[in-house]
N, C-alpha and C positions, 0 to 999 in steps of 0.2 A: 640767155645765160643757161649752162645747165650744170648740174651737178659735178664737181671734178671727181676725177679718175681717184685722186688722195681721201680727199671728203669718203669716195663710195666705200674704199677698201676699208676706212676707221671706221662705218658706220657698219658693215658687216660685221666686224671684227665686236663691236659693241652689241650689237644682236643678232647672232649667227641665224635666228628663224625668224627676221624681218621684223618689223614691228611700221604698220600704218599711221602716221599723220596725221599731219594738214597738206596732204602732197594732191587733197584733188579739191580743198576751198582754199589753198593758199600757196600757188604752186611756186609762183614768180618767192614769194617770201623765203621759201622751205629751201629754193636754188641760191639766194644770195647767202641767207643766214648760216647753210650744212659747209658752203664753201668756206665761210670766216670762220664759225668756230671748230669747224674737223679738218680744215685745212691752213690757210693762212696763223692763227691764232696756236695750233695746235703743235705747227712745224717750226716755231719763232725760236721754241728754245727746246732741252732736252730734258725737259722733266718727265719721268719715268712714268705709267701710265698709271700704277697704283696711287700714288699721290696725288697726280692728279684728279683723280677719281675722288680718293678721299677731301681735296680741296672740294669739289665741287657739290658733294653732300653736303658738306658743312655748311656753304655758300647759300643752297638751297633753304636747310634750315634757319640762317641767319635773313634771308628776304622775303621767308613766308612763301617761299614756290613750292606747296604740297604738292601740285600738279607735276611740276617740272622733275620733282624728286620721285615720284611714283616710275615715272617714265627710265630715270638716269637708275634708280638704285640697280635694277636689273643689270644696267650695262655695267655699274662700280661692280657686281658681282661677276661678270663676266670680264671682268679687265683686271682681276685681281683681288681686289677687296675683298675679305672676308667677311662672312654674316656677323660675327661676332666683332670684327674691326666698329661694321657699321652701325650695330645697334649701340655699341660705345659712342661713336659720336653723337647719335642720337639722344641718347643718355646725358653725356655730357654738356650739351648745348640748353637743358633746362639751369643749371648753373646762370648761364649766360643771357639766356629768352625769358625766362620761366616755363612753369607746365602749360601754362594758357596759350602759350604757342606754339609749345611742342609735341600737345598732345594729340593734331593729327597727323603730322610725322612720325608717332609710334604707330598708332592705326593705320598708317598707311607702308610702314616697314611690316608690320608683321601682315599686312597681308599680301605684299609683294613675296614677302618671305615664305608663307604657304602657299601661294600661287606655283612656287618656285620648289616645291617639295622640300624646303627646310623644315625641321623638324624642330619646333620650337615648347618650352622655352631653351632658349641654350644653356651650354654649361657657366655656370656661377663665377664670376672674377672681381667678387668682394676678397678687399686683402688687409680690412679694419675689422675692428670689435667695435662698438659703444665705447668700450674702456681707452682703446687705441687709438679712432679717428684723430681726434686732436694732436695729438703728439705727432702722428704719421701725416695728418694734414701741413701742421705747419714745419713741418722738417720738409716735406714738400715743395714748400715757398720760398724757402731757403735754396734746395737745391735747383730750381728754376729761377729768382732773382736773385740769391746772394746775401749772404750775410743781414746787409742791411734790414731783413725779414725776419731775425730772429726774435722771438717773443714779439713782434708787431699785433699780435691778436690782444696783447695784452693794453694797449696804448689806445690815447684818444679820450673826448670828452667823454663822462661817466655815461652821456644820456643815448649812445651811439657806437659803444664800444662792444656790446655784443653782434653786432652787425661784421666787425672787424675778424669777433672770437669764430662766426660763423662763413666767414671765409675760409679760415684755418681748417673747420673742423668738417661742412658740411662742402664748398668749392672744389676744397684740395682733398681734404679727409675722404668727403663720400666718394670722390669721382676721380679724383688726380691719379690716386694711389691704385687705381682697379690695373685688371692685368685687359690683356684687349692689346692695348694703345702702349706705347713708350711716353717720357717726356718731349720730345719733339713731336711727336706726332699729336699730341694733345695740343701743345701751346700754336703750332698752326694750326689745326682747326680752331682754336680759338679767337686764334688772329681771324681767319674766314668767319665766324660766327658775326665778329665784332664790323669789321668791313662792311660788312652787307648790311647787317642793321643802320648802319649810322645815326647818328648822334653821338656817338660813344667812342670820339677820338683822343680824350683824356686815356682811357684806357685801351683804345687802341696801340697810342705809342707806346704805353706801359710796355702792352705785350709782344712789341715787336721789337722791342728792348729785351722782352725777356726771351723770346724766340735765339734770336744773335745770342744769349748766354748760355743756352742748349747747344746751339747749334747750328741752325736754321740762319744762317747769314744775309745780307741786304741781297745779293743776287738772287740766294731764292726765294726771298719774300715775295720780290720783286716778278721772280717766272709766276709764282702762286699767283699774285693780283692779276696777271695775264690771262692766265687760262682762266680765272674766272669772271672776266672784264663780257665776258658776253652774256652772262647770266644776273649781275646787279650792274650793266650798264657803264659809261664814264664817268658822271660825278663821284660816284663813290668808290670807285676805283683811284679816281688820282687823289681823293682824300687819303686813301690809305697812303698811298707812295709818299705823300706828301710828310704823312705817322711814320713810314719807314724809315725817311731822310732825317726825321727830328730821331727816331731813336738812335738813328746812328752816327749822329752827331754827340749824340748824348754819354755814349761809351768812351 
């Protein structure tokens, strides 16, 4: 088997000055796997390459693939993605991870990002005060699920209900509300964040629920779980589809 002609053109195209492997311990491997996911995988459907890109950061830092995300950021920045796009999702995904997983995904963006002559740190897209967070967080939640969100920070047993307020203020507030990202582009990567992790298909469906209320409809959840089906594998891929089909049953 050898590389296809489709495969070599994307992978050019992903690192115009070559970038070495596993192409001389693992050749057989390096020829099935570039085929399925730059080619087969890649030509299924027509998701635009920035998105995909961005799906597949996200993907990275939801399965703990520091490795595989060192390797891909360069190419998300070669295929589109902006530095500032990507240190957002990076950012954002402690929400979702915490910092004990995400922090060498920062260390490892910013030194791809200096390798790469980015000049960091970047420009600042805090768009809360202290004062404001809350209000802007949960006006957030709102304009992502719907009404049903409104004053929800405030609800809940007395002993668990600041957990609720710190969604509002810190999930949405710190992170939702930054500039970077739009709201669909947040609420899919967080759908990607939550997929790859798994465990977390209660809130998976939430937010594929909430995706469909943005925007982000079952088809493209659907392409999303595709192109990143080779980087977390089957099982958790048809778990997500499976979160996709309940949300949208659910609307």
């Amino acid at each position: 088997m050898a590389v296809s002609e489709n495969a070599k053109a994307y992978l050019d195209r992903m690192f115009p000055e070559g970038k070495e492997g596993l192409e001389k311990t693992d050749p057989e491997f390096c020829e099935f796997f570039r085929n399925f996911a730059f080619d087969e995988v890649l030509n299924n459907d027509d998701l635009d390459d920035k998105t995909r890109f961005m799906a597949i950061l996200a993907t990275l830092l939801g399965c703990g693939g520091t490795d595989e995300f060192r390797v891909m950021l360069p190419a998300a920045l070669n295929m589109g993605v902006t530095a500032t796009e990507a240190k957002e999702i990076v950012y954002q995904a402690v929400a979702y991870l915490g910092i004990g997983r995400v922090y060498p995904f920062l260390k490892a963006a910013n030194d791809v990002m200096g390798e790469m002559g980015i000049s960091l740190p970047l420009e600042g897209q805090s768009a809360t005060t202290p004062e404001t967070r809350l209000e802007k967080g949960a006006q957030a939640q709102v304009d992502i699920f719907g009404k049903g969100m409104k004053d929800f920070y405030k609800t809940g047993p007395a002993e668990t209900v600041h957990i609720n307020r710190w969604l509002a203020d810190n999930c949405f507030g710190d992170y939702y509300t930054r500039g970077g990202l739009d709201y669909r582009q947040r609420e899919m990567v967080t759908f990607c964040y939550l997929s790859a992790q798994g465990g977390c298909e209660p809130q998976l469906t939430a937010h594929a629920a909430g995706n469909m209320k943005v925007g982000n409809d079952k088809a493209f959840l659907i392409k999303v779980v595709s192109q990143c089906l080779p980087y977390i594998g089957y099982p958790r891929s048809l778990n997500a589809i499976t979160c996709i089909n309940k949300a949208a049953e659910s609307l």
